[in-house]
C-alpha positions in Angstrom: 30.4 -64.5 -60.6 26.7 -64.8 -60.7 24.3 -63.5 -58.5 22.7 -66.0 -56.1 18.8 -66.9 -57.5 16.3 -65.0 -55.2 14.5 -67.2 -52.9 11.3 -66.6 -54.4 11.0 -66.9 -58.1 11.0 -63.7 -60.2 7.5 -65.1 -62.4 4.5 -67.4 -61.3 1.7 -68.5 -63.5 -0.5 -68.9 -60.4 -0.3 -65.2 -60.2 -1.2 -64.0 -63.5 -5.2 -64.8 -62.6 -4.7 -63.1 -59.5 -3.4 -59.9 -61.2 -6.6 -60.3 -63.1 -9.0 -60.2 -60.4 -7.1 -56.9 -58.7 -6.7 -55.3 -61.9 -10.8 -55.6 -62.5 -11.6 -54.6 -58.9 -9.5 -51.8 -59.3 -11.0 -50.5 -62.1 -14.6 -51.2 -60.9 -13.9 -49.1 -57.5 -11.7 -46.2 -59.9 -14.9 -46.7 -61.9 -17.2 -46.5 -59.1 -15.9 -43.4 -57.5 -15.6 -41.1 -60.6 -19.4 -41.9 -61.2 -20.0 -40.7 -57.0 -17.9 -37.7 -58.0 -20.3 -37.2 -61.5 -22.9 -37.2 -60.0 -22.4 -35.3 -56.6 -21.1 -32.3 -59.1 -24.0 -32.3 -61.3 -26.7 -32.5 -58.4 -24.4 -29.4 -56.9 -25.0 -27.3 -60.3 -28.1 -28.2 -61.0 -29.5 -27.4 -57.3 -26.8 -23.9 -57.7 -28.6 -23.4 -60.5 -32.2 -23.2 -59.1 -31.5 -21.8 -56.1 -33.5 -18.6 -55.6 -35.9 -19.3 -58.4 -39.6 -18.7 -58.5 -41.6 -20.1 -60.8 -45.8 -18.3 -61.2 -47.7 -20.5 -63.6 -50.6 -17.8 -64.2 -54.0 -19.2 -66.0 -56.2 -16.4 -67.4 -55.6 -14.0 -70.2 -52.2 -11.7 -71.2 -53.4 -8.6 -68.6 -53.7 -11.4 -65.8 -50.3 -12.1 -66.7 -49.2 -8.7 -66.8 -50.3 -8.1 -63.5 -49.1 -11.1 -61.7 -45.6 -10.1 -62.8 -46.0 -6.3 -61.5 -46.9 -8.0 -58.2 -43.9 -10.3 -58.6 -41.8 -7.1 -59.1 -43.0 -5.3 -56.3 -42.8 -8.4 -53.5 -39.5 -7.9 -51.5 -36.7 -9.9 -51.7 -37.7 -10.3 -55.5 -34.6 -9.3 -57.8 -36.8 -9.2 -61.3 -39.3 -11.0 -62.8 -40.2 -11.9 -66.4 -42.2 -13.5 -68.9 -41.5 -16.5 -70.4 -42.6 -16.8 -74.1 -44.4 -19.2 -75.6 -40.9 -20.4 -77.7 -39.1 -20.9 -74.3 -42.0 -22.9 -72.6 -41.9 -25.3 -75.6 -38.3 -25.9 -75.3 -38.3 -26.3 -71.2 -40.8 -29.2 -72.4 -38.9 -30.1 -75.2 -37.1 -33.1 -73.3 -40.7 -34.5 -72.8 -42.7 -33.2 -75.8 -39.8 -33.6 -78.2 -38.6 -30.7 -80.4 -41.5 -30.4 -82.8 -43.7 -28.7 -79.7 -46.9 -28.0 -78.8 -49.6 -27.9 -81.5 -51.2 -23.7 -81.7 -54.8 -25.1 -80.7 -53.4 -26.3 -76.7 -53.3 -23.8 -74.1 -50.1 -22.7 -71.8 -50.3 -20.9 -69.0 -48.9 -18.2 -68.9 -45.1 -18.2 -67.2 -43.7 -15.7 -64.6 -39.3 -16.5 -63.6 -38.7 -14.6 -60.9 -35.4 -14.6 -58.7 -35.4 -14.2 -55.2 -32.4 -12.4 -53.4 -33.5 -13.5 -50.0 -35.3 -16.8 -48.1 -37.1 -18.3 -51.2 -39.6 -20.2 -49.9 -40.3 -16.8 -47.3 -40.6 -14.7 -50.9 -42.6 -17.5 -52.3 -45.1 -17.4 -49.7 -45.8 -13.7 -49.9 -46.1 -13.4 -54.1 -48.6 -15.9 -53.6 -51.0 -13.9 -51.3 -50.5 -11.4 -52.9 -51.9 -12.6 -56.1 -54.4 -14.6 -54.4 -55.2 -11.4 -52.6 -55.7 -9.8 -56.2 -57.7 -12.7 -57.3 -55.5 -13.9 -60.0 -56.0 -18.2 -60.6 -52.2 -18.4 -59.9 -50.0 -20.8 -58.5 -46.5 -20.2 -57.1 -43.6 -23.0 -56.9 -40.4 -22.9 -55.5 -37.7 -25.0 -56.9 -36.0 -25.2 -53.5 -38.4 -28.0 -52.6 -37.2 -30.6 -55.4 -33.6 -29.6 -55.1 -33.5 -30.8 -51.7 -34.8 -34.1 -52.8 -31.8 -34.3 -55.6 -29.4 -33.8 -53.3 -30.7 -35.9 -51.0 -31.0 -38.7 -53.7 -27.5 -37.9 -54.7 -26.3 -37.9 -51.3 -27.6 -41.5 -51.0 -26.4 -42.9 -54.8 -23.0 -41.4 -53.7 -23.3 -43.5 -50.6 -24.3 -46.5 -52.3 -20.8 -45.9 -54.7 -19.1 -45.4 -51.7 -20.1 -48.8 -50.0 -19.9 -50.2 -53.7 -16.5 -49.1 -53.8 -15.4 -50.0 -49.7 -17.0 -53.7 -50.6 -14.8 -54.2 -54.3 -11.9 -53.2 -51.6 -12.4 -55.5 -49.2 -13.3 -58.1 -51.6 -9.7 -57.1 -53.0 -8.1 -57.7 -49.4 -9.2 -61.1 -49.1 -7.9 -62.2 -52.2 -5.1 -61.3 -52.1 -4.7 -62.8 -48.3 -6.1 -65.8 -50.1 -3.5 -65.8 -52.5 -0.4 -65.2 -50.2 -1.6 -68.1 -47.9 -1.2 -69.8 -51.0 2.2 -69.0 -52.3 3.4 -69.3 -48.7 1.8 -72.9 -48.3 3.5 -73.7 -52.3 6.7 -72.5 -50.8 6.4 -73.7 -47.3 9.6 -75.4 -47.4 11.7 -72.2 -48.1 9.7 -70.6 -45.0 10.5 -73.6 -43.2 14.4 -73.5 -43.4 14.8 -69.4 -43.2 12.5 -70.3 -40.0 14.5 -73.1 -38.6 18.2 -71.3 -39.7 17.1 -68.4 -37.5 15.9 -66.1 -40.0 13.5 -63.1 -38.6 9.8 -63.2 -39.2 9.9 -59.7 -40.5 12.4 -60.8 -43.4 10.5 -63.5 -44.1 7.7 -61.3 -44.5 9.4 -58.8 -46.6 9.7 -60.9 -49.4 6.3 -61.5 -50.0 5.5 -57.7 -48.8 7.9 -56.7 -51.7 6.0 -59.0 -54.2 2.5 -58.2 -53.6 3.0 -54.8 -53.0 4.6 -54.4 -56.6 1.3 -56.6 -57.9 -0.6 -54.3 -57.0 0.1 -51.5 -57.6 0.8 -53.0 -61.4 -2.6 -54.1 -61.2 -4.0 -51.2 -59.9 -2.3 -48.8 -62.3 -3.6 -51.0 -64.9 -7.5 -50.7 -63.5 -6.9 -47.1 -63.2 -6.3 -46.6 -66.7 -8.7 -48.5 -67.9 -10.8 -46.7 -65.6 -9.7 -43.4 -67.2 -9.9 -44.5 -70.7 -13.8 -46.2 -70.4 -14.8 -42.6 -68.6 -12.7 -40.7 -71.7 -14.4 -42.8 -74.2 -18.2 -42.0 -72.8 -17.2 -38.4 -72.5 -16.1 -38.4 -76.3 -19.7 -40.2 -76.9 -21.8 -37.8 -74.8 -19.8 -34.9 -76.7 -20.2 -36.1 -80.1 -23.9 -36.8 -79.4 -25.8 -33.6 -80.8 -28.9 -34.3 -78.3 -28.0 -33.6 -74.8 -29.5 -36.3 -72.6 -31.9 -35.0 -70.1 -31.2 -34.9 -66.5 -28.1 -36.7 -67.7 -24.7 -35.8 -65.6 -22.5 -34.0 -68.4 -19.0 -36.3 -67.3 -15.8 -34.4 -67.6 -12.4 -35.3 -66.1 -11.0 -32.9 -63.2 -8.2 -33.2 -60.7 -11.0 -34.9 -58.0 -10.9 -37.7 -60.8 -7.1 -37.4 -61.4 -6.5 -37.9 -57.5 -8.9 -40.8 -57.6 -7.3 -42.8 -60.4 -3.6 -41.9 -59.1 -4.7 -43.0 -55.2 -6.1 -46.1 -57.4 -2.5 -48.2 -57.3 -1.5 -46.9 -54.2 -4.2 -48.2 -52.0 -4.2 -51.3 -53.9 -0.2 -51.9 -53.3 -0.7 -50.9 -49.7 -3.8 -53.3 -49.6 -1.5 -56.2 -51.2 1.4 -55.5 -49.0 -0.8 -55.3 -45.3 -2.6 -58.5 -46.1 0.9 -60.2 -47.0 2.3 -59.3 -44.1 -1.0 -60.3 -42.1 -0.8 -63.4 -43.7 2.7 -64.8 -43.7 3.2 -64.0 -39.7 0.2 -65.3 -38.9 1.5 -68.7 -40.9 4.6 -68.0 -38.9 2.9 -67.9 -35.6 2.2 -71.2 -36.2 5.2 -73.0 -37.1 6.8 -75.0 -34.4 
C-alpha cells in the first residue's frame, strides 16, 4: 500500500530562485560579520600593542640624544627607554618610503621608545618638561591619542557591519514572507478545504513552517560555507603574499567566526519558519 502524496508537493521550481536570494543574503551577513569580527580584533591588538608607549623624536646632535634618554630613564612611571637606530627608523617608514630607505644625505631625528608603567599621557607630560626644562628641541608623543581614534573608527565600521548585516536580515525576512504569501495564494485551494473540513490553523501552518524552515537553513548552510571558503581563500592569499599589507587586518579563522557561520543557518531557518507562520495565519484570518 502506498503512502498517501503529501499535500504540498515535495519540489517547486518557484523556489529554487528563492533559495538563491537566502543563500546570497546569508553569505553576505556570514560575510559581513566575520569582517566586524577582523577588524574589532585587529584594532584590539594594534591599540594592546601601543598602549604605554612613548615616542621622543629628539633634533640636535648624538649627546642631545643621549641625554634626552637619561631624562626618559629617570621620569617615573618610565619602565626603560632606548634608542632607535637609524636601520629601525627606515623600516618603521618602510610602508611609506618603500624598502630601499632613506638616502645617507637626509636627516632623522634622533628616536627615543620609552614604555610607560603607569598613566601615559601623565608620564608623557612630565618627560616633556623635563627635556624642555633641559633645553633639548624635543618633542614627546603618546600613542594613546591615535589609538583611541582606531578604536573608535572601528567601533563605528563594526556598527556599520552590524546594521549591514541586521538590514541583509530583514531584507531576508520579507522575502521569504513574500514568498510564502505566494505558495499559499498558488495553493489556496488546498488551504481552502483543510480550512472548510475543520482543519486547525496551526496544522495548516505547520506545513509551510516545516518547508521554509528546512529552506533555510539549506540555504543558509550553503551561504555559510561559502562564507567560510571566500574568507579561507583571502587568508591563503594574504599568507602567500611575501609583503605584508600595511595597516591591513591579518584575517584568521577562530571559534568567534565558527559560531558565526554555524548560527548562519539557524537564524535563517528560524527567520523562514517565523515569517511562514506570520504569513499563512494572517492569510487564514482572513478566510471566511
Amino acid at each position: 500500500m502506498s503512502s498517501p502524496a503529501p499535500l504540498l508537493p515535495q519540489a517547486d521550481t518557484r523556489e529554487a530562485a528563492l533559495f538563491f536570494v537566502v543563500c546570497a543574503l546569508c553569505f553576505l551577513a556570514s560575510f559581513a560579520g566575520l569582517v566586524a569580527r577582523s577588524a574589532y580584533a585587529a584594532a584590539d591588538s594594534w591599540a594592546d600593542q601601543v598602549t604605554g608607549e612613548i615616542t621622543i623624536r629628539v633634533r640636535g646632535d648624538e649627546a642631545a640624544a643621549a641625554r634626552a634618554r637619561e631624562i626618559a630613564n629617570a621620569s617615573p612611571g618610565v619602565d626603560s627607554a632606548r634608542m632607535i637606530g637609524r636601520d629601525e627608523a627606515e623600516a618603521l617608514l618602510a610602508p611609506w618610503l618603500g624598502s630601499s630607505g632613506l638616502p645617507d644625505d637626509i636627516p632623522i631625528p634622533f628616536l627615543i621608545a620609552a614604555s610607560a608603567t603607569t598613566d601615559a599621557p601623565a608620564v608623557a607630560d612630565i618627560i616633556d618638561r623635563r627635556l624642555k626644562e633641559e633645553g633639548l628641541d624635543a618633542s614627546v608623543d603618546e600613542h594613546s591619542v591615535w589609538s583611541s581614534d582606531l578604536r573608535q573608527s572601528t567601533n563605528t565600521a563594526g556598527l556599520a557591519a552590524l546594521g549591514a548585516v541586521a538590514l541583509l536580515i530583514a531584507t531576508a525576512v520579507a522575502v521569504i514572507a513574500f514568498a510564502t504569501h505566494a505558495a499559499l495564494l498558488a495553493r489556496r485551494d488546498v488551504v481552502e478545504v483543510l480550512h472548510l473540513t475543520g482543519a486547525r490553523d496551526g496544522f495548516i501552518s505547520s506545513l509551510f513552517e516545516q518547508r521554509f524552515l528546512m529552506l533555510g537553513v539549506r540555504a543558509g548552510a550553503t551561504g555559510a560555507l561559502l562564507a567560510l571558503a571566500t574568507a579561507a581563500f583571502m587568508l591563503f592569499l594574504v599568507r602567500q603574499s611575501q609583503d605584508q599589507v600595511w595597516l591591513l587586518p591579518q584575517l584568521s579563522l577562530s571559534l568567534t567566526d565558527g559560531l558565526i557561520l554555524g548560527l548562519t543557518p539557524l537564524l535563517a531557518g528560524l527567520a523562514a519558519m517565523i515569517a511562514a507562520r506570520v504569513t499563512v495565519m494572517q492569510s487564514l484570518s482572513e478566510m471566511v
